[in-house]
N, C-alpha and C positions, 0 to 999 in steps of 0.2 A: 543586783545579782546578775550576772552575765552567764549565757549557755557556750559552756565551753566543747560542746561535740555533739552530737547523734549517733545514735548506737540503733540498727533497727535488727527485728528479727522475727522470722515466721511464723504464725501462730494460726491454730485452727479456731473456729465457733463454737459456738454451743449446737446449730445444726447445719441446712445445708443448703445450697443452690438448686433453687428449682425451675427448668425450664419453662416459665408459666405457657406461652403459645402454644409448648408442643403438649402437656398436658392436659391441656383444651383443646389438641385437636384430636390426635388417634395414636398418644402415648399409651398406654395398657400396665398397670400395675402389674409388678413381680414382685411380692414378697416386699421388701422397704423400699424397693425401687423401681425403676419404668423400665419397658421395653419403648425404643422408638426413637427416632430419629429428633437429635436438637434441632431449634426453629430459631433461634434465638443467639445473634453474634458471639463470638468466644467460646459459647458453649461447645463440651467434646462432650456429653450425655446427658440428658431430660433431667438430673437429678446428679448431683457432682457435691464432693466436701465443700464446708464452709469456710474459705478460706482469708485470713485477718493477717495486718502488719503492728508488732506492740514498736510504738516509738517509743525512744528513751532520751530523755535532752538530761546529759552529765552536765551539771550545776559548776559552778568557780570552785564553792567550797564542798563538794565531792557529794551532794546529794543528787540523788536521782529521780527526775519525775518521770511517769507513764503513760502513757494513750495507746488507743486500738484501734487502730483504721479500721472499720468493718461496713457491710453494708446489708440489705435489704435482703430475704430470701429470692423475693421473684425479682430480683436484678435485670437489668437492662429493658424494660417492661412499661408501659404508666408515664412514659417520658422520662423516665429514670436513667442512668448513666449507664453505661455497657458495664456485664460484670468483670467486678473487683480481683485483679489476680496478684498476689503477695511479693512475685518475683518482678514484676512489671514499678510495683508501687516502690519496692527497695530502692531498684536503678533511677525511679525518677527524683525522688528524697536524695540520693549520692549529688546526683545533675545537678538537683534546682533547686532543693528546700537550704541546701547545709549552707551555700553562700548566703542567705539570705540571713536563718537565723542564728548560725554558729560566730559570737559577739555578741548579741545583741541583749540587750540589759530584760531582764524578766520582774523585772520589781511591780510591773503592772500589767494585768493582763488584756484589758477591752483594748486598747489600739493594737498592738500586736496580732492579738485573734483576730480583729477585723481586717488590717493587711492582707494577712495570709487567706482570710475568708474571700477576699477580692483580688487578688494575686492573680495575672493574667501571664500564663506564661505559653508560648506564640499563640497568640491571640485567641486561648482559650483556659475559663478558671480550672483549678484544680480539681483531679475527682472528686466528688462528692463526700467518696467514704477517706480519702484520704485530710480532707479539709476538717470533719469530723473527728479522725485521730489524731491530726496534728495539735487541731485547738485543745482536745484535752489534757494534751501533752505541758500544751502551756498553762493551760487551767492549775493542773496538778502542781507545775511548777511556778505558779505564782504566790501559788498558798506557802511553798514551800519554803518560798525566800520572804513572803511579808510574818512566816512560823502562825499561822495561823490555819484554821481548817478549811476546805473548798468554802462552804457555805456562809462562813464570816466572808471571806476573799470577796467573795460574789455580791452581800448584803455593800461591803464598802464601796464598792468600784461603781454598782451600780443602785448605790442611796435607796436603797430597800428598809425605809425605817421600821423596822418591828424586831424587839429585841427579845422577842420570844420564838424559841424553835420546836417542832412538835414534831410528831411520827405520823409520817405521809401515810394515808391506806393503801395498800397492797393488791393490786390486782392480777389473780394468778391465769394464766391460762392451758386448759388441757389438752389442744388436740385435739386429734380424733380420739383419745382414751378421755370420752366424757363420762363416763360413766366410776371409772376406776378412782381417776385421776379428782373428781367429787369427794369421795372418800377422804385424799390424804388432802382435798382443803380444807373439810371439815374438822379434821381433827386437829387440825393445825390454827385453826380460826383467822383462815383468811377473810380479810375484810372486804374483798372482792371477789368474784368470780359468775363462772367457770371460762366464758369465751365462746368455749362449747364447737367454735370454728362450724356455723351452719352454711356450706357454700353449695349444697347440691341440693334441688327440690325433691327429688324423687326420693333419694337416703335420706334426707336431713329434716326437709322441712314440711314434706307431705303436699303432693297437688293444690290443695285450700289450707296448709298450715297447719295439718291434724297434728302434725308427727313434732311441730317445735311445742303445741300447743300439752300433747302430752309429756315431752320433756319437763317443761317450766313446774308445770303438776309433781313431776318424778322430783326433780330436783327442789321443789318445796318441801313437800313430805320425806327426803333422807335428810335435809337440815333438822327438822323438828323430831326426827330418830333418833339422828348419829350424835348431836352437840349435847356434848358434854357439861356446858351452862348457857341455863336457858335463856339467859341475856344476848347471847350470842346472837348478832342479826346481820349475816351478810348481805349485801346491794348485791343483786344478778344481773351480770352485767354479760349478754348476749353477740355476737357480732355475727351478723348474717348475709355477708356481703352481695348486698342489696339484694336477694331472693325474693323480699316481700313484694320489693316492688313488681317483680317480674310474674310471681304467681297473680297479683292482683293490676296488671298494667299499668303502673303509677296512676293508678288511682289513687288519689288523697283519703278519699272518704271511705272507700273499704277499707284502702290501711288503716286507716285511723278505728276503725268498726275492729280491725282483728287485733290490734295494738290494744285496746281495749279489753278483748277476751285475753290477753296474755297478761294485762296485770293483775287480771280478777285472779287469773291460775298462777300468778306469785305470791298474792297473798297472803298472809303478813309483810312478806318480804318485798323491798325495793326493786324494781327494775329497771335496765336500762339498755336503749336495743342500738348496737351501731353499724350507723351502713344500712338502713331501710333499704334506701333505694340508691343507684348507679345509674346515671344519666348517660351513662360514656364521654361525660365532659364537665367541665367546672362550671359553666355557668349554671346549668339544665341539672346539676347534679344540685348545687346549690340552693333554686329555686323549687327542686323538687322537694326538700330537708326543710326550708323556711316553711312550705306551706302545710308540711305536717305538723313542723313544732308549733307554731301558729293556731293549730284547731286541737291540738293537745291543752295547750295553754288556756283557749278560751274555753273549754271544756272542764278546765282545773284537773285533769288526770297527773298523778304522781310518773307517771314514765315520763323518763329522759332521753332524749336522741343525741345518739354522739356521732359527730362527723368524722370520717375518715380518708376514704378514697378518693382525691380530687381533691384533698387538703392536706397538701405534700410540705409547702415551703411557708417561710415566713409571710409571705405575701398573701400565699394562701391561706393561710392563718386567718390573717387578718380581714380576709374577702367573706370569708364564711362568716367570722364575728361581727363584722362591722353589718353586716345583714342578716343576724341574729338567727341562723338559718340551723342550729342545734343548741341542745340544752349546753353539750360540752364538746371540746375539740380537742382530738389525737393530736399532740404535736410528737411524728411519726420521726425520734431521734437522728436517724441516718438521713433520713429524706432531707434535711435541713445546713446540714454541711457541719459551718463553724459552730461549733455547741455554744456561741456567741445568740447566734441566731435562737435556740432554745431556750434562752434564756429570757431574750426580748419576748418571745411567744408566751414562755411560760405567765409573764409579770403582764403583756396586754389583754389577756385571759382574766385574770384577777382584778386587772383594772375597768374592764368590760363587763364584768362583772357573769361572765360564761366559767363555766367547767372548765377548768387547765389538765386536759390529762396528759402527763409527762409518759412517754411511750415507749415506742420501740420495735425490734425484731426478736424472733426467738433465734434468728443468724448473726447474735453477739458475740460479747467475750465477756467475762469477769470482772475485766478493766473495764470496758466501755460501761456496763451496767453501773459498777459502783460510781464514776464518775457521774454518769448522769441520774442515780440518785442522793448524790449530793446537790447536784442542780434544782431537786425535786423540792429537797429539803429549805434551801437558799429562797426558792421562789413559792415558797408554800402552795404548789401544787394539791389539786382536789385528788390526784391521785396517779400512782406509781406504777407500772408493771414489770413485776415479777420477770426474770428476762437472767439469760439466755437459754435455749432451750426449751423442746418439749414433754420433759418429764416431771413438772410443777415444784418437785422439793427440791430441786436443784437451783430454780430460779427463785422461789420464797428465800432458802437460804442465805444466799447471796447480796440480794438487795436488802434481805430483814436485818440480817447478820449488820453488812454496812451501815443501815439508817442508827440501828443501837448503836456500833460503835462511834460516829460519828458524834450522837446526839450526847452520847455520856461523856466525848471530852469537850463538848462546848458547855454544857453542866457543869465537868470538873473546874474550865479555866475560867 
């Protein structure tokens, strides 16, 4: 099957670009937005729309497959690529993508995606978020020419022997609406939650952790309210970008002492906290994760530490796993380019035998999310988020909506 054109066209996110530096320094909320001066290349305000490219590759025989360029909220940040701008991505796609792929046969997808994942054009690879939407673009249109579904496509190409497919757990997150946004995951029986977004000590997390500690309490007791059947038993799955470590000096052993008092206060319920601590760097960030999960373990405590920040790329994937340095790892969708690349992550995770949490931004699209919960699905991922957006039924939707449909035509065929 041959791609007989590119078709591209503007598209917004689920939310927004946010100047992380100047936020951190002497931005000032207004209302949904900042007062203050961008810090941060490209930026023209602390807080700007989310802005995406849907690629379209028109097929020989007149189908059409989809992708979403999109990228991270705090773009340009973390070593991250400068941010993503729709009009910039169009003209270089016209320049340098059409000669490459308009011709060329789509009947298989892993050589192609890896091309373009490695695609050096004047002596630098392609943006990040653009590598991202191209490859789904192929993804989708591989399926489409072998008439098969992403997650078959994905199982064959890359010899995923297990001929059973299941419904990934759902991992929703609230925002700053933790409290509200609880509610409609209760009622909805997410299998994950809430996120809860704990980045600031003083609002969020309390001097010595009083304030998450009474959260985790709050949020045990409306589950065991609000659920409807009483089987119902979500994982509470926390991210506190690394505040613990900060309130308690990366200290191992206090953390580990207050990690402790926060499963007591989820009980019944599973917990799981990500981003303990922030080294300001990958090794330091690493070795500081290994040596909690390590005194968790030998301790036999049910908490799970999920790595995130400083575990951006495939490699980084693998630097955290291969040093067992979290129960489970973010493979942070956008951060990783070729959704080639998430797939390798998702499947070394499994075979590693770590947590694969397949991930993301809440600065998606509709497209990017269904594609890479079909990724989820192909790679049996320990778990999905809910994505894009931060208003939770928007992103349950979307992804729930997709895994059924998906899952009830490989059932049907």
């Amino acid at each position: 099957m041959i791609i007989k054109d590119i078709v591209c066209s503007k598209s917004l996110t689920g939310f927004y670009f946010d100047d992380q530096l100047a936020i951190k320094s002497d931005a000032k909320e207004d209302g949904f937005t900042y007062i203050g001066t961008p810090k941060t290349e490209k930026f023209t305000a602390v807080r700007q729309r989310g802005e995406a490219l849907s690629i379209m590759l028109i097929l020989e025989d007149g189908q059409i497959a989809k992708g979403d360029a999109a990228a991270v909220q705090y773009s340009g940040t973390g070593g991250r690529d400068p941010l993503f701008l729709s009009d910039e991505a169009h003209a270089f796609i016209e320049t340098h993508i059409k000669p490459v792929l308009v011709g060329s046969d789509i009947s298989k997808f892993k050589v192609l995606a890896e091309e373009i994942d490695q695609l050096m054009i004047d002596g630098k690879r392609l943006h990040t978020a653009l590598r991202y939407g191209i490859t789904q673009s192929l993804l989708d249109a591989a399926a489409k020419a072998n008439h098969l579904t992403i997650p078959q496509l994905i199982r064959k190409e890359y010899n995923i022997e297990d001929e059973n497919y299941h419904h990934i757990p759902i991992f929703a997150q609230s925002g700053d609406e933790r409290y509200a946004n609880v509610d409609k995951m209760i009622l909805k029986e997410v299998d994950v939650m809430p996120h809860a977004l704990i980045n600031n000590i003083k609002t969020k997390l309390g001097k010595r952790g009083e304030l998450l500690k009474k959260y985790i309490k709050w949020l045990r007791d409306r589950v065991l309210k609000l659920r409807q059947n009483p089987e119902y038993s979500p994982i509470f799955h926390i991210d506190v970008y690394g505040t613990i470590g900060i309130i308690f000096k990366e200290n191992t052993q206090k953390m580990f002492k207050y990690i402790k008092q926060l499963e007591k206060a989820a009980y019944p319920f599973k917990l799981r906290i990500e981003g303990p601590v922030d080294a300001n760097n990958r090794e330091d960030t690493m070795k500081a994760l290994k040596a909690l999960t390590d005194m968790i373990n030998d301790h036999n405590l049910t908490t799970e530490i999920v790595a995130d920040e400083w575990c951006n790329t495939l490699e980084d994937v693998k630097y955290f796993g291969d040093h067992k340095a979290a129960h489970m790892l973010q493979v942070k969708t956008p951060d990783l380019g070729g959704v080639n690349n998430i797939i390798e992550a998702l499947i070394y995770c499994n075979e590693s035998g770590i947590g694969a949490y397949s991930g993301g931004t809440c600065n998606e699209t509709n497209v990017s999310a269904e594609i890479t919960t079909n990724i989820a699905i192909a790679c049996n991922a320990t778990q999905v988020l809910a994505k894009p957006g931060m208003g939770t039924d928007e992103g349950i939707m979307i992804v729930g909506n997709e895994m059924n449909r998906t899952l009830a035509l490989i059932n049907n065929r």
